[in-house]
C-alpha positions as CSV (number, residue, x, y, z in Angstrom):
1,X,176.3,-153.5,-123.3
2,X,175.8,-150.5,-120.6
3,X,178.0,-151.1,-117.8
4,X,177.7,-148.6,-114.5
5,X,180.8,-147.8,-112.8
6,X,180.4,-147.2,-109.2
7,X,180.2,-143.5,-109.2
8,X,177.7,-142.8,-106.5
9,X,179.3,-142.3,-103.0
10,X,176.9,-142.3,-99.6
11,X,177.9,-139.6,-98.0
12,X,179.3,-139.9,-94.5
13,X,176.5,-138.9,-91.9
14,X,173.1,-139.0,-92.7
15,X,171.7,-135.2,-93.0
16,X,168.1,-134.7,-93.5
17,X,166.5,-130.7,-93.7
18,X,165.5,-131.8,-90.1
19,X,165.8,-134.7,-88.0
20,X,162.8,-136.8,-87.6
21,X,160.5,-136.8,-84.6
22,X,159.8,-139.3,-82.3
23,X,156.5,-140.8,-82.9
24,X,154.8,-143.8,-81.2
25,X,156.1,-146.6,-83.0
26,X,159.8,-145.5,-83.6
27,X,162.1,-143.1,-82.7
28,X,163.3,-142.1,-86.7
29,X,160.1,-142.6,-88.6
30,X,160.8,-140.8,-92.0
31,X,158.9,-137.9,-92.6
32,X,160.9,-137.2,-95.9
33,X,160.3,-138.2,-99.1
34,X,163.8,-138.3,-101.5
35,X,163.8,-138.4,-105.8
36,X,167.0,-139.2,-107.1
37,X,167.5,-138.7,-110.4
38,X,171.1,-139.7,-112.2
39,X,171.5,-138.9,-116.2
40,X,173.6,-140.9,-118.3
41,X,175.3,-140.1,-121.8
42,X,174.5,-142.7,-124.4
43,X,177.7,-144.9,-123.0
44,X,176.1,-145.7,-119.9
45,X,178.7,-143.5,-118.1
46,X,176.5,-141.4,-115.6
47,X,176.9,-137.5,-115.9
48,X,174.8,-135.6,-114.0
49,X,172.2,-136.1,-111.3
50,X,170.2,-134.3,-108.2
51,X,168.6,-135.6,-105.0
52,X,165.6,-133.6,-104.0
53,X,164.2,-134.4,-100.1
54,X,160.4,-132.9,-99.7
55,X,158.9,-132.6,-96.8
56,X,156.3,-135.6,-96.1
57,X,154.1,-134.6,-93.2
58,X,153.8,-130.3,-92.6
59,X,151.4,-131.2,-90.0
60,X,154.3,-132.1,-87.8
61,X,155.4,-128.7,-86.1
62,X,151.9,-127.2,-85.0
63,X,150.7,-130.5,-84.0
64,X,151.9,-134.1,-82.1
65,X,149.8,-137.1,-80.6
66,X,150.0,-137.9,-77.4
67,X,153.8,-139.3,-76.7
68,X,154.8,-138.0,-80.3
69,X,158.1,-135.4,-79.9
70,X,158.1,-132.6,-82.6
71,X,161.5,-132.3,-84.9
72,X,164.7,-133.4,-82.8
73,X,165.8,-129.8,-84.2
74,X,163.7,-128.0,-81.7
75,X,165.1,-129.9,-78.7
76,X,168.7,-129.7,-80.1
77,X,168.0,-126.5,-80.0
78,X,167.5,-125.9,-76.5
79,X,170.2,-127.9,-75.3
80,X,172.5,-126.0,-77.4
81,X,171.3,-123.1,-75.9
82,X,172.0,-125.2,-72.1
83,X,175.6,-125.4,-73.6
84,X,175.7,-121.6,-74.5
85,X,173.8,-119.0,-72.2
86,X,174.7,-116.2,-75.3
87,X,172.7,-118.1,-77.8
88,X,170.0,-118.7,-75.0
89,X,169.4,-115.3,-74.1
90,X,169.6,-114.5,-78.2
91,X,167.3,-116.4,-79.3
92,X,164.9,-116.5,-76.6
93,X,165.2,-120.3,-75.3
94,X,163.2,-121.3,-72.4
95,X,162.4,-125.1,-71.3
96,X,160.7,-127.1,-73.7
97,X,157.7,-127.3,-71.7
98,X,156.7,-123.9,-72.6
99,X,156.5,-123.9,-76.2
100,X,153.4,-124.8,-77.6
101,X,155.0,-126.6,-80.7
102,X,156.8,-128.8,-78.1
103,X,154.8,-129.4,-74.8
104,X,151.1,-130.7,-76.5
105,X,151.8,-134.6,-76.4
106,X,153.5,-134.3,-72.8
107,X,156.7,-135.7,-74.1
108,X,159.7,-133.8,-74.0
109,X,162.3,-136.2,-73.1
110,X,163.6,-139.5,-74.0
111,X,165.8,-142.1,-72.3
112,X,167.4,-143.3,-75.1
113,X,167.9,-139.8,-76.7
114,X,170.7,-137.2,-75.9
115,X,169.5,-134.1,-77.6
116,X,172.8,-132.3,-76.5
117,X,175.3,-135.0,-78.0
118,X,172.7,-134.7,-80.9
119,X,173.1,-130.7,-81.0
120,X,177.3,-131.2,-81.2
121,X,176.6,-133.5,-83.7
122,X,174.4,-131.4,-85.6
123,X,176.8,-128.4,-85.4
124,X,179.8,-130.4,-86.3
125,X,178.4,-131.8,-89.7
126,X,177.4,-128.1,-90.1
127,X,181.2,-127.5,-89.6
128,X,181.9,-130.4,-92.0
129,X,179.6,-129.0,-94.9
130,X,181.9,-126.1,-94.6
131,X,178.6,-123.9,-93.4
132,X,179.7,-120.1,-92.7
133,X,178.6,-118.9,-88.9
134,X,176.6,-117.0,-91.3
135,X,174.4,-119.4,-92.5
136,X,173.9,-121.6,-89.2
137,X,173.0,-118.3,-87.5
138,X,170.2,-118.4,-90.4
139,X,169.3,-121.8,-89.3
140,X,169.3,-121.2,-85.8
141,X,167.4,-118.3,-85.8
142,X,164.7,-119.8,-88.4
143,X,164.2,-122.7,-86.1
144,X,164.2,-120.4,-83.4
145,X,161.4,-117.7,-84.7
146,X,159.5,-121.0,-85.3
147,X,159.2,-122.1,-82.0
148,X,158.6,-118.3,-80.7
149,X,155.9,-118.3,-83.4
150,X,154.2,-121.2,-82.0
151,X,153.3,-119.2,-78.5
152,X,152.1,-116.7,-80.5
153,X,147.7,-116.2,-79.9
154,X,145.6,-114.4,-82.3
155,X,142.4,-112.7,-81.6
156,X,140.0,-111.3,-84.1
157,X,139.5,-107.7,-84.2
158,X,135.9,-107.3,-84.7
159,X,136.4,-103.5,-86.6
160,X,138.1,-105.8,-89.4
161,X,136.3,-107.6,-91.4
162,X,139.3,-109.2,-93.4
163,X,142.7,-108.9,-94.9
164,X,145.3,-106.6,-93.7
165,X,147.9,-109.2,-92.9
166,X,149.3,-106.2,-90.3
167,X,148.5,-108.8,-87.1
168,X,151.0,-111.1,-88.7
169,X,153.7,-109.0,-89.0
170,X,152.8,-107.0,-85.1
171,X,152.7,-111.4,-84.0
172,X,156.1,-111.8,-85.5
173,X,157.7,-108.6,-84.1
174,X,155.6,-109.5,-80.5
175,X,157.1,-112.9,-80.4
176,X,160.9,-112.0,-80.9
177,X,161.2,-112.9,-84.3
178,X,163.6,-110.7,-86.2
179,X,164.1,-110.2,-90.3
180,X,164.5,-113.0,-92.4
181,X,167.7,-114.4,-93.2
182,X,169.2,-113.4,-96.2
183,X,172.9,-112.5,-97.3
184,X,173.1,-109.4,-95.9
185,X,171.7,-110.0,-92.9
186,X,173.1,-112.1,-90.6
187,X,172.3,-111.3,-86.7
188,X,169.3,-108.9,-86.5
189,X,167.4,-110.5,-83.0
């Protein structure tokens, strides 16, 4: 007889690789998908295990339906940077009407959400994972480059025919963006 011992814990707060947006019919529609796997020895006693979350829908950030909100990251975002004028100025930060990946469905608000409790939230189970200011500078910045990506406009050059991938790199520099995040770099903006 295999018995399982009640080994798995939930953890405390829910924290997905980014919030979920608002879309018409609900507020939290998942667009995550999670595989759990747990391993057991040949007792039954479990050993091992992973959770993997994968990203459902990549169609989300450069595009929303009408009275659809992009990731609750972006917005969290911006009202941390309300809350601190340094991190504002850093990264860029203007009102959410003015970024492309956040102004198409004309919804930028929502009663019933409070996108600046939501960013103290956000940075306190950032705190609670025991993140370095290190890596939440990463985050920050990543999310950030993102939505400074998103007012970026491309026009052909007709002297190239194709390739190069230079206009990519001149867009990124052009919109703000600064080096990836890595472990040795940690505030380059």
């Amino acid at each position: 007889m295999i018995v399982i011992v009640p080994a798995l814990i939930p953890p405390p707060f829910p924290l997905p690789p980014l919030p979920p947006p608002l879309q018409t019919r609900n507020n939290n529609s998942s667009r995550f998908g999670t595989w759990t796997e747990i391993q057991f020895n040949r007792y039954g006693t479990i050993v091992g295990g992973s959770i993997i979350n994968y990203l459902l829908e990549k169609s989300r950030i450069p595009f929303q339906a009408l009275q659809e909100r992009n990731y609750h990251i972006f917005y969290q975002l911006l009202a941390g940077g309300e809350l601190d004028l340094d991190m504002k100025r850093k990264y860029k930060l203007k009102d959410a009407e003015e970024f492309h990946y956040m102004n198409q469905s004309g919804v930028t608000t929502v009663d019933t959400i409070n996108d600046e409790k939501d960013w103290l939230e956000m940075t306190g189970a950032m705190d609670l994972l025991n993140m370095s200011p290190e890596e939440k500078e990463c985050v920050f910045r990543l999310v950030a480059g993102i939505l400074q990506l998103g007012n970026v406009e491309f026009e052909r050059d007709p002297k190239v025919r194709r390739g190069g991938g230079g206009g990519a790199v001149m867009a990124v520099r052009a919109a703000g963006v600064s080096a990836p995040c890595s472990s040795s770099s940690s505030s380059n903006s």
